[in-house]
mmCIF file of the N, C-alpha and C atoms, coordinates in Angstrom:
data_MODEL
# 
_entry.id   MODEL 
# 
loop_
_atom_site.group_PDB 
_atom_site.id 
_atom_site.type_symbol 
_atom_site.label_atom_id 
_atom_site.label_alt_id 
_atom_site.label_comp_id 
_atom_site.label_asym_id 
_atom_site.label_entity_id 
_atom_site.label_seq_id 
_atom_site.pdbx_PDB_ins_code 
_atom_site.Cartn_x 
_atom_site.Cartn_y 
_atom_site.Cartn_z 
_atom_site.occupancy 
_atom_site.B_iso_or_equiv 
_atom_site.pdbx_formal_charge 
_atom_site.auth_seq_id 
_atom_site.auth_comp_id 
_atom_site.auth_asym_id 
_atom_site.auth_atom_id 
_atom_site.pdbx_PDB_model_num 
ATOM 1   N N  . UNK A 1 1  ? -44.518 -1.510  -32.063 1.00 0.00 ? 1  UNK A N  1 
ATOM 2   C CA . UNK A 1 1  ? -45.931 -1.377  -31.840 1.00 0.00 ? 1  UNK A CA 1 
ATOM 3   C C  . UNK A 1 1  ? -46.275 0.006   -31.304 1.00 0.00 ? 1  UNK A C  1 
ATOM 4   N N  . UNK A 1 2  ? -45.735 0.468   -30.359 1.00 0.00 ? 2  UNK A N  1 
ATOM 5   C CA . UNK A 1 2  ? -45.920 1.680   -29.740 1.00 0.00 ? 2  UNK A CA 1 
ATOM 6   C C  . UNK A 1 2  ? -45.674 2.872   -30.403 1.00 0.00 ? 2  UNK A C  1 
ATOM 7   N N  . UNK A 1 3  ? -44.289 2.844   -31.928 1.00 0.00 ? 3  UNK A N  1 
ATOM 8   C CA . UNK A 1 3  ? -44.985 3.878   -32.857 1.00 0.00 ? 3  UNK A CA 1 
ATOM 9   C C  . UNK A 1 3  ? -45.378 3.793   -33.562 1.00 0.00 ? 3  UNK A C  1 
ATOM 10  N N  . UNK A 1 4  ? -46.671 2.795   -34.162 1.00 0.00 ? 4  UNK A N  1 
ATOM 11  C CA . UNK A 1 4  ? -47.961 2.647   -34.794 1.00 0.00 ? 4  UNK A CA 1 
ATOM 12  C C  . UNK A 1 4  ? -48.838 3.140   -33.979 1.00 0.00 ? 4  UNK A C  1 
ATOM 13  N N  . UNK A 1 5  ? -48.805 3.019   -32.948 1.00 0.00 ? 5  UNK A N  1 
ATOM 14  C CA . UNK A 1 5  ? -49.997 3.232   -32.065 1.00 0.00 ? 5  UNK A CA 1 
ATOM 15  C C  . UNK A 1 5  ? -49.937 5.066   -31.694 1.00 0.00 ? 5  UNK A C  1 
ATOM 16  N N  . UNK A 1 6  ? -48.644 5.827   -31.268 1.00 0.00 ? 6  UNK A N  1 
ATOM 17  C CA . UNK A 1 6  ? -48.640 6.958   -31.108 1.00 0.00 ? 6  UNK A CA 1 
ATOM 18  C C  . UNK A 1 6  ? -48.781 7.740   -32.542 1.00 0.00 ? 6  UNK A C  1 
ATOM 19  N N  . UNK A 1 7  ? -48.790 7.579   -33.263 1.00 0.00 ? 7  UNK A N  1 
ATOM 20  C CA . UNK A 1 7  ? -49.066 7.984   -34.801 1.00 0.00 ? 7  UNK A CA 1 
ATOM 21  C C  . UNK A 1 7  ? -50.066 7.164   -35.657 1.00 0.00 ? 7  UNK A C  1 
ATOM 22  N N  . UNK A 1 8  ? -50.959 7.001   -34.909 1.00 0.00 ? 8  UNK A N  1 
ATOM 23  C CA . UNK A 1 8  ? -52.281 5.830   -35.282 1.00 0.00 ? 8  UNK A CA 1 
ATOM 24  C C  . UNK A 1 8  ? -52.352 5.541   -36.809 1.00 0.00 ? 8  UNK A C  1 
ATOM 25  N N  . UNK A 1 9  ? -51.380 4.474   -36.820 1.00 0.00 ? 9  UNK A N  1 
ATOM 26  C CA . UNK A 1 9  ? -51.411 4.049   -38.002 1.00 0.00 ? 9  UNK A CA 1 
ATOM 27  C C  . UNK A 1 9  ? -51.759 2.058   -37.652 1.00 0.00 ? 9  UNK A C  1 
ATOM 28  N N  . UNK A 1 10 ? -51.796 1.301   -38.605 1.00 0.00 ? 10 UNK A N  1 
ATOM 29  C CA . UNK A 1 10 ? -51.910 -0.028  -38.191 1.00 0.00 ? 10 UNK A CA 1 
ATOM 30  C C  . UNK A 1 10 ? -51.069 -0.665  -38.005 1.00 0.00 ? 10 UNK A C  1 
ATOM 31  N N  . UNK A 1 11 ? -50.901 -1.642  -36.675 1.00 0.00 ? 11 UNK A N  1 
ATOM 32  C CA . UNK A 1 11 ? -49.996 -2.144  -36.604 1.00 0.00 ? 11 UNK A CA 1 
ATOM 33  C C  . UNK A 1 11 ? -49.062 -2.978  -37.641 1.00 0.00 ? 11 UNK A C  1 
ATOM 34  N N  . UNK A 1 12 ? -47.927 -3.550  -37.319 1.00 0.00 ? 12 UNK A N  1 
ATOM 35  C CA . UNK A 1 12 ? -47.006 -3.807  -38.213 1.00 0.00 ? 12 UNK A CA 1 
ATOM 36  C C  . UNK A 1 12 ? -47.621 -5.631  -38.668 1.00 0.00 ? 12 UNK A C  1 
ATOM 37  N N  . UNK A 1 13 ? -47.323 -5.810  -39.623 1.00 0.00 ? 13 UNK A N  1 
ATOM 38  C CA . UNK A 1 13 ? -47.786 -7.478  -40.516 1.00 0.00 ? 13 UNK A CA 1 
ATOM 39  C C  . UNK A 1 13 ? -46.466 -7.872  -39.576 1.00 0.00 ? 13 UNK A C  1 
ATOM 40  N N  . UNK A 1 14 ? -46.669 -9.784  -39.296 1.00 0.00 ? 14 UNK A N  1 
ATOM 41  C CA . UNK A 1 14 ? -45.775 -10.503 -39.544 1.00 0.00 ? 14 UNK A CA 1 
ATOM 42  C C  . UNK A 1 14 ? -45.589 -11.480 -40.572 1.00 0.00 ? 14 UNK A C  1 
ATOM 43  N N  . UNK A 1 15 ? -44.920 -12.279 -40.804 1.00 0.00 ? 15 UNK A N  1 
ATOM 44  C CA . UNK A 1 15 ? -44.994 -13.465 -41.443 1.00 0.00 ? 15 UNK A CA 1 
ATOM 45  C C  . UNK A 1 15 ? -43.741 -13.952 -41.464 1.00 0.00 ? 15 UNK A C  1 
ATOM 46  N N  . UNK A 1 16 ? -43.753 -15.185 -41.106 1.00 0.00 ? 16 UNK A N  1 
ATOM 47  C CA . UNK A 1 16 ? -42.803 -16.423 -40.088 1.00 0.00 ? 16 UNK A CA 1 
ATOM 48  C C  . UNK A 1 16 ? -42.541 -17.318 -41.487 1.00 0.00 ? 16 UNK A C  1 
ATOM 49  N N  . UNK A 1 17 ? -41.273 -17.736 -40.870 1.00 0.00 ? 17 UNK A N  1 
ATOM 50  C CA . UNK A 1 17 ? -41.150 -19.056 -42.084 1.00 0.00 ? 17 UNK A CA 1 
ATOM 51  C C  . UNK A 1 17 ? -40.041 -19.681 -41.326 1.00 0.00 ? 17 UNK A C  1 
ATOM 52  N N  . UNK A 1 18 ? -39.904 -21.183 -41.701 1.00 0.00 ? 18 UNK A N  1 
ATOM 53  C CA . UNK A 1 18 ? -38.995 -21.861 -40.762 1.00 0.00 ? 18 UNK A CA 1 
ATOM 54  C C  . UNK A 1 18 ? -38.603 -23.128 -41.635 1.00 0.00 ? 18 UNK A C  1 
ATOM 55  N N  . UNK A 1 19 ? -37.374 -22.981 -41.711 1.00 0.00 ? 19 UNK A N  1 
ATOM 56  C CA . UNK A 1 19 ? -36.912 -23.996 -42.743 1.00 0.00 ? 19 UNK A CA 1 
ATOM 57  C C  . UNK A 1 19 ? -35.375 -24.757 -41.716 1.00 0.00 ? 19 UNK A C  1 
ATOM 58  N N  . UNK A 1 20 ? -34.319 -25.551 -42.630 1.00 0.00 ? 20 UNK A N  1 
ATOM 59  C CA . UNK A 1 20 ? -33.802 -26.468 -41.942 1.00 0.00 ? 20 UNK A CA 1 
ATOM 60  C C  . UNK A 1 20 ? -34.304 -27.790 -41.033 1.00 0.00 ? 20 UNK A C  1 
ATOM 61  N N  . UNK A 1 21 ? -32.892 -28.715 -40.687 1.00 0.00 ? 21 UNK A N  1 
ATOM 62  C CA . UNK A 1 21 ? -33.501 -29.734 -40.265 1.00 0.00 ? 21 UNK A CA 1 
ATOM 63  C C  . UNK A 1 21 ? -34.084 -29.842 -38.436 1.00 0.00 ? 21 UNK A C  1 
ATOM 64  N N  . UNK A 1 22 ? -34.622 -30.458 -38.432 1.00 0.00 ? 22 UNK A N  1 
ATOM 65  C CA . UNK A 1 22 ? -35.426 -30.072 -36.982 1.00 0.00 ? 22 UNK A CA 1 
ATOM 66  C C  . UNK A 1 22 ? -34.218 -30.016 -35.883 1.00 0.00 ? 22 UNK A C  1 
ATOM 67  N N  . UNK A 1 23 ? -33.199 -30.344 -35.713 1.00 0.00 ? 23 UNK A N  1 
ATOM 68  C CA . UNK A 1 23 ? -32.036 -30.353 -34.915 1.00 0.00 ? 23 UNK A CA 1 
ATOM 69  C C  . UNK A 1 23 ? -31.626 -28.957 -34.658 1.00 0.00 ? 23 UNK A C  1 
ATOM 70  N N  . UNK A 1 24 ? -31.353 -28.543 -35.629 1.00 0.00 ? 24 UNK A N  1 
ATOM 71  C CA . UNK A 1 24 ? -31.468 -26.900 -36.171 1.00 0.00 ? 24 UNK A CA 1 
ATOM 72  C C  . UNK A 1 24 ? -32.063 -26.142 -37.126 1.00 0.00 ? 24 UNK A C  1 
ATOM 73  N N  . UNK A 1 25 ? -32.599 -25.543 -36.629 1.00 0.00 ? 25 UNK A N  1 
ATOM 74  C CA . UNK A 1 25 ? -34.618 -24.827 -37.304 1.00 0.00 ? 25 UNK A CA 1 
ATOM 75  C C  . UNK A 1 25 ? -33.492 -23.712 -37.769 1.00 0.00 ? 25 UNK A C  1 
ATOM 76  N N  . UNK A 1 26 ? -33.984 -22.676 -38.703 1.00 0.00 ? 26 UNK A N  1 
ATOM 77  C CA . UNK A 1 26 ? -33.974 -21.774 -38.853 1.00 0.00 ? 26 UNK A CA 1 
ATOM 78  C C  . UNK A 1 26 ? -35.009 -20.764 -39.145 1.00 0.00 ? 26 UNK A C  1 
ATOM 79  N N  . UNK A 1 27 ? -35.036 -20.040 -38.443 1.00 0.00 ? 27 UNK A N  1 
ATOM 80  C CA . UNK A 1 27 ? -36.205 -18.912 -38.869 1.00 0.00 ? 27 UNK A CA 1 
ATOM 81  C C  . UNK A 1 27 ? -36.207 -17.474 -39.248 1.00 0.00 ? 27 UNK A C  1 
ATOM 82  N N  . UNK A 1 28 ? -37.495 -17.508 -40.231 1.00 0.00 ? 28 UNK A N  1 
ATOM 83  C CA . UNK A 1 28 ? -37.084 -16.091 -40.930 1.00 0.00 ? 28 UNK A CA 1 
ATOM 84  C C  . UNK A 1 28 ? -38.357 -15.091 -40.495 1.00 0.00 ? 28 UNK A C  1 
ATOM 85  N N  . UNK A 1 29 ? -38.205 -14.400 -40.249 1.00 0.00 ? 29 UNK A N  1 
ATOM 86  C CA . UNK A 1 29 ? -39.447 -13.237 -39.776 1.00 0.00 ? 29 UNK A CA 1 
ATOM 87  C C  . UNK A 1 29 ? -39.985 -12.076 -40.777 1.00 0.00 ? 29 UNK A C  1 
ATOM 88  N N  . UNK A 1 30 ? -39.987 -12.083 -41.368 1.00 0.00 ? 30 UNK A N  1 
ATOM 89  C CA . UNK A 1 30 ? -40.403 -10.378 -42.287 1.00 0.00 ? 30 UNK A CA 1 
ATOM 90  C C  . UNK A 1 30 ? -41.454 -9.597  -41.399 1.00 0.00 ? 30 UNK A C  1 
ATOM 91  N N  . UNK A 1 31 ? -41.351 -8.475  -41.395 1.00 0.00 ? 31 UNK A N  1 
ATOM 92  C CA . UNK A 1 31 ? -42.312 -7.384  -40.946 1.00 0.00 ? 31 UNK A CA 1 
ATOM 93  C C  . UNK A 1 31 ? -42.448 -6.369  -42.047 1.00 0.00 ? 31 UNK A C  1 
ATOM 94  N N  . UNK A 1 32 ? -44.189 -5.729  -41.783 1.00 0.00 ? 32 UNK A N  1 
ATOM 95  C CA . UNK A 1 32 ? -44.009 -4.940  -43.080 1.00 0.00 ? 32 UNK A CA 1 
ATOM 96  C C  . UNK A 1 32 ? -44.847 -3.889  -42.901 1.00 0.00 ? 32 UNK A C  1 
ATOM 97  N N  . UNK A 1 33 ? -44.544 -2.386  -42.391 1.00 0.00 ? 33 UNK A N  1 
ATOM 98  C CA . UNK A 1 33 ? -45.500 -1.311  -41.834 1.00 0.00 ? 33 UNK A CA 1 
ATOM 99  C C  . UNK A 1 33 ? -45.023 -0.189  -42.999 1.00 0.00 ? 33 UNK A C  1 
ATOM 100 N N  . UNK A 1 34 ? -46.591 0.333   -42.955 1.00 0.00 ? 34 UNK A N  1 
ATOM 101 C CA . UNK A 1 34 ? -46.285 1.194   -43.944 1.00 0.00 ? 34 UNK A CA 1 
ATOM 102 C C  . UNK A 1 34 ? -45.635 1.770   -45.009 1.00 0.00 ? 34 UNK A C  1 
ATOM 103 N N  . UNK A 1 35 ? -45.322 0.809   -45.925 1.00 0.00 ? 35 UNK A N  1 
ATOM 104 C CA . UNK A 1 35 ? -44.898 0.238   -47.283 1.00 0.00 ? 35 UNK A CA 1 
ATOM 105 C C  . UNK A 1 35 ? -43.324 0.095   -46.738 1.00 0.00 ? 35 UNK A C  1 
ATOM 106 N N  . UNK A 1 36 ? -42.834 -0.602  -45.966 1.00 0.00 ? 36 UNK A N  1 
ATOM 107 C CA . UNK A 1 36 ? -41.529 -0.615  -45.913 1.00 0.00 ? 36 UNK A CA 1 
ATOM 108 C C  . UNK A 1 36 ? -41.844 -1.910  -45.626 1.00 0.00 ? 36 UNK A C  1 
ATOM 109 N N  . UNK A 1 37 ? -40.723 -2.987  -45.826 1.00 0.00 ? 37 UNK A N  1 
ATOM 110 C CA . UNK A 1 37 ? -40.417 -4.237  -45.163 1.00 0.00 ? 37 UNK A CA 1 
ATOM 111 C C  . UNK A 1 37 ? -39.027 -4.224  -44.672 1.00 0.00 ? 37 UNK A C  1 
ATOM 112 N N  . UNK A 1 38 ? -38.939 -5.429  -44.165 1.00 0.00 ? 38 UNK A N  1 
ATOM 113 C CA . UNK A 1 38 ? -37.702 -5.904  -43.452 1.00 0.00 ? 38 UNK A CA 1 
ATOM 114 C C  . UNK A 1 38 ? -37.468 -7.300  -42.858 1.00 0.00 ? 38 UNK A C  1 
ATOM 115 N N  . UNK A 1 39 ? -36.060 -8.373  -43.365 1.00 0.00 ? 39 UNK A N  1 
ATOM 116 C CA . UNK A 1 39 ? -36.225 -9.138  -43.142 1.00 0.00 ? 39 UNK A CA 1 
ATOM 117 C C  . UNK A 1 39 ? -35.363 -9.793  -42.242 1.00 0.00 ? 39 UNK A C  1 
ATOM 118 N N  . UNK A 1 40 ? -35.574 -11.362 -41.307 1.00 0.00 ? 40 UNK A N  1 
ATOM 119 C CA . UNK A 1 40 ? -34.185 -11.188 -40.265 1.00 0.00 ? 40 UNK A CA 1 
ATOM 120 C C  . UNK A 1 40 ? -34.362 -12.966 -40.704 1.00 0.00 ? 40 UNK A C  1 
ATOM 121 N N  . UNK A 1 41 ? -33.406 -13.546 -40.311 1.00 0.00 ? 41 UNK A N  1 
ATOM 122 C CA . UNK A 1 41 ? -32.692 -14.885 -40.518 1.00 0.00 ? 41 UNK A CA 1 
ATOM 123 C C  . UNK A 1 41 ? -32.300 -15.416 -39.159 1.00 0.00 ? 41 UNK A C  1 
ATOM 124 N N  . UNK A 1 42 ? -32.762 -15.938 -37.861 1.00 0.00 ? 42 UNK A N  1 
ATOM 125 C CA . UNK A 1 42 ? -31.871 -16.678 -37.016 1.00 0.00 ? 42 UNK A CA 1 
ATOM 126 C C  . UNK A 1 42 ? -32.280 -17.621 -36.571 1.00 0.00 ? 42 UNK A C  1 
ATOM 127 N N  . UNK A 1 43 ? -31.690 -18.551 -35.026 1.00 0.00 ? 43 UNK A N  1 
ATOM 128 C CA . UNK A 1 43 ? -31.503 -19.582 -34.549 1.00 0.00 ? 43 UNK A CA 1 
ATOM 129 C C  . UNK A 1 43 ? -33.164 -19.711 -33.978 1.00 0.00 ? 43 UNK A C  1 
ATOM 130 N N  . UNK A 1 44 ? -33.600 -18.554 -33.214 1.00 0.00 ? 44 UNK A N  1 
ATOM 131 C CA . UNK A 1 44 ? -34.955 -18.294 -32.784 1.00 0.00 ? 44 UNK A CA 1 
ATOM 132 C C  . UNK A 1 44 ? -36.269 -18.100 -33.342 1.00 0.00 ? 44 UNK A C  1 
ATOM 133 N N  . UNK A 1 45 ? -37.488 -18.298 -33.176 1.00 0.00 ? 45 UNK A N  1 
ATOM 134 C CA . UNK A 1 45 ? -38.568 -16.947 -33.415 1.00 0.00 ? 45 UNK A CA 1 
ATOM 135 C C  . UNK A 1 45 ? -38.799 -15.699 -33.378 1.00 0.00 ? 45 UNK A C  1 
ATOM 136 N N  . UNK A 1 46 ? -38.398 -15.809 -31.714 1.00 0.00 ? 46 UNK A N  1 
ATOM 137 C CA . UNK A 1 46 ? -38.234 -14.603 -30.987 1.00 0.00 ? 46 UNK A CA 1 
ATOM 138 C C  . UNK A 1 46 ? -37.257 -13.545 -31.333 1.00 0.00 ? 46 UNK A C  1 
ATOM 139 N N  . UNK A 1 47 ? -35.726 -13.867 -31.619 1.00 0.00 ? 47 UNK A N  1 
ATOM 140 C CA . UNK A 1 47 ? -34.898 -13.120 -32.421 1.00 0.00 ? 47 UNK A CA 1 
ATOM 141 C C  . UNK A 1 47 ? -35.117 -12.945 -33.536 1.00 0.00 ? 47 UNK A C  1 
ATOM 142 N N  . UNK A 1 48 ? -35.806 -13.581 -34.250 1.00 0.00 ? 48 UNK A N  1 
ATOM 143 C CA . UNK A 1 48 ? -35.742 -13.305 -36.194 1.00 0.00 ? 48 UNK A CA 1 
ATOM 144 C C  . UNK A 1 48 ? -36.636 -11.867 -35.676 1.00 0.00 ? 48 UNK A C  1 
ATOM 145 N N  . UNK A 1 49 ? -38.027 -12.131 -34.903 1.00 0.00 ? 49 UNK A N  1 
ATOM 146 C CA . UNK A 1 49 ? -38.535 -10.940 -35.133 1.00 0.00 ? 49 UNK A CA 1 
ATOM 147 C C  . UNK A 1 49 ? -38.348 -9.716  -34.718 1.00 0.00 ? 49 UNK A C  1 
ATOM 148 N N  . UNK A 1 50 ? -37.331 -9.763  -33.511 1.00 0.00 ? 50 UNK A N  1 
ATOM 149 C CA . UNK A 1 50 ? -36.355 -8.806  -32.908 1.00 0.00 ? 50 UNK A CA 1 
ATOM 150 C C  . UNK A 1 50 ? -36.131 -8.241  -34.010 1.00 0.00 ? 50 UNK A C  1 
ATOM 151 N N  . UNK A 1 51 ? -34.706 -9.208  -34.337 1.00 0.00 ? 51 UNK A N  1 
ATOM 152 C CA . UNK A 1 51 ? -33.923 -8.500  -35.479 1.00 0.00 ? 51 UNK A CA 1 
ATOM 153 C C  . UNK A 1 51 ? -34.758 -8.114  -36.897 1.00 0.00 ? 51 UNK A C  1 
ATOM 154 N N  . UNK A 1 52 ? -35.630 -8.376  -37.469 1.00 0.00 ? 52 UNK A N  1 
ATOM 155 C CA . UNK A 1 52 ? -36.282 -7.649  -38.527 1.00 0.00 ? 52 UNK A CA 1 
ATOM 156 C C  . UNK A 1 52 ? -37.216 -6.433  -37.896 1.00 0.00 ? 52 UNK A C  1 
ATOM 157 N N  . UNK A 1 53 ? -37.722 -6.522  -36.261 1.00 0.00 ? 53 UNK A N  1 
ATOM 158 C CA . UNK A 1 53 ? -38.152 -4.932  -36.092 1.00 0.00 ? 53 UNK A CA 1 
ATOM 159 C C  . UNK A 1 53 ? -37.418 -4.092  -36.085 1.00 0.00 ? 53 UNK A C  1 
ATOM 160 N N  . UNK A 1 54 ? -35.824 -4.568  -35.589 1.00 0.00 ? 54 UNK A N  1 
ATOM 161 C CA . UNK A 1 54 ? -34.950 -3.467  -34.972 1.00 0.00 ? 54 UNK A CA 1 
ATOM 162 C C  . UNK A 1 54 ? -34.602 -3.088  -36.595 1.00 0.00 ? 54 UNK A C  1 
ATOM 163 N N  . UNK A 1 55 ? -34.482 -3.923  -38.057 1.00 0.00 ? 55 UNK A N  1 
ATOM 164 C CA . UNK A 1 55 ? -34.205 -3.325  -38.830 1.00 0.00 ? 55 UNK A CA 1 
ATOM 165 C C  . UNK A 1 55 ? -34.902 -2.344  -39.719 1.00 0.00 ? 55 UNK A C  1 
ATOM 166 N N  . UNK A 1 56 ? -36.171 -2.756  -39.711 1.00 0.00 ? 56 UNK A N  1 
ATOM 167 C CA . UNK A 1 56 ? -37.556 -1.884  -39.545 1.00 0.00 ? 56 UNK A CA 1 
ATOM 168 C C  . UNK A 1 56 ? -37.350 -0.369  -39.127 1.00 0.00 ? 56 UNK A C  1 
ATOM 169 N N  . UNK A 1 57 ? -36.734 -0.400  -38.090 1.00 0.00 ? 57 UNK A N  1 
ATOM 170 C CA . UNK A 1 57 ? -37.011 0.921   -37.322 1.00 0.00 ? 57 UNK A CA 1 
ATOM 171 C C  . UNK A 1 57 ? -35.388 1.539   -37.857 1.00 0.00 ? 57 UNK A C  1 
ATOM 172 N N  . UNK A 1 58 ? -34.420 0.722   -38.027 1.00 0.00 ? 58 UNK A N  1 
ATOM 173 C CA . UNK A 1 58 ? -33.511 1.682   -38.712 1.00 0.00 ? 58 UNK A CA 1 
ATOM 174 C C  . UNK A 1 58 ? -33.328 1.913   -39.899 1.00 0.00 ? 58 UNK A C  1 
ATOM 175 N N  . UNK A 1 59 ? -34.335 1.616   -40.746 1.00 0.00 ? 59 UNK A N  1 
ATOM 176 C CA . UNK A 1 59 ? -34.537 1.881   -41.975 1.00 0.00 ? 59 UNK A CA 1 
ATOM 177 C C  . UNK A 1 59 ? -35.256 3.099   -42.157 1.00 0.00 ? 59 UNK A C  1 
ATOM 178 N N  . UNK A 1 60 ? -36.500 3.226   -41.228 1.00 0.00 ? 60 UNK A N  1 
ATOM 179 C CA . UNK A 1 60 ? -37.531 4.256   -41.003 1.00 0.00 ? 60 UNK A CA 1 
ATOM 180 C C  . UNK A 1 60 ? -36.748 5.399   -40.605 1.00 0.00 ? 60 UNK A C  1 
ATOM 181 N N  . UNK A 1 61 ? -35.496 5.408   -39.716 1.00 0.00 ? 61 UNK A N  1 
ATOM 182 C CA . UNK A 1 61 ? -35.252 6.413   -39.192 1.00 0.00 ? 61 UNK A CA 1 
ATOM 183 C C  . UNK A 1 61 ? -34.085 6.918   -39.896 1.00 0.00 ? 61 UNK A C  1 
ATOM 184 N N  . UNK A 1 62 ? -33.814 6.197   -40.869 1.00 0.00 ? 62 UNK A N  1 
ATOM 185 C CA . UNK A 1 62 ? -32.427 6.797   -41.700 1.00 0.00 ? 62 UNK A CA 1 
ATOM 186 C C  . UNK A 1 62 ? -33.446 7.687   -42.738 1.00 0.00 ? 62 UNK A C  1 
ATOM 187 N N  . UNK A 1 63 ? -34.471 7.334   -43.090 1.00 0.00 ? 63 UNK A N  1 
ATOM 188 C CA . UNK A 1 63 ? -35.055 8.208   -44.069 1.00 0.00 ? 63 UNK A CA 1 
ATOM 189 C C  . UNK A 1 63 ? -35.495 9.666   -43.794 1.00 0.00 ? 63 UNK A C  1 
ATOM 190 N N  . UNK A 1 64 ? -35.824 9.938   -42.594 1.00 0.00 ? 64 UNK A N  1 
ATOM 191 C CA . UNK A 1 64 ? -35.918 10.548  -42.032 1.00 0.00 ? 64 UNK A CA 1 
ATOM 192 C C  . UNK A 1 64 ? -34.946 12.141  -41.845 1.00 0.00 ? 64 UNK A C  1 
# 
């Protein structure tokens, strides 16, 4: 969020999805800023979207 905001661009999309049986959920997070996406797979919410920002940002910065 904070480098959308220092390079005023719009913040980043989410979109959630959650599949498996309710015992064990699985969830998937995609994020998608400025024509790049990125997607994460885990046990959490909170981690799927971790892990698809943190891949987000090392995608952005390898291009670089």
């Amino acid at each position: 969020m904070s480098l959308t905001q220092n390079n005023n661009q719009a913040p980043p999309e989410w979109d959630f999805h959650t599949d498996g049986p309710a015992h064990a959920p699985r969830f998937t997070a995609t994020v998608h800023l400025a024509g790049h996406t990125a997607t994460a797979t885990t046990t959490t919410k909170t981690a799927a979207k971790t892990a698809s920002a943190t891949a987000l940002i090392e995608t952005l910065f390898r291009q670089r």
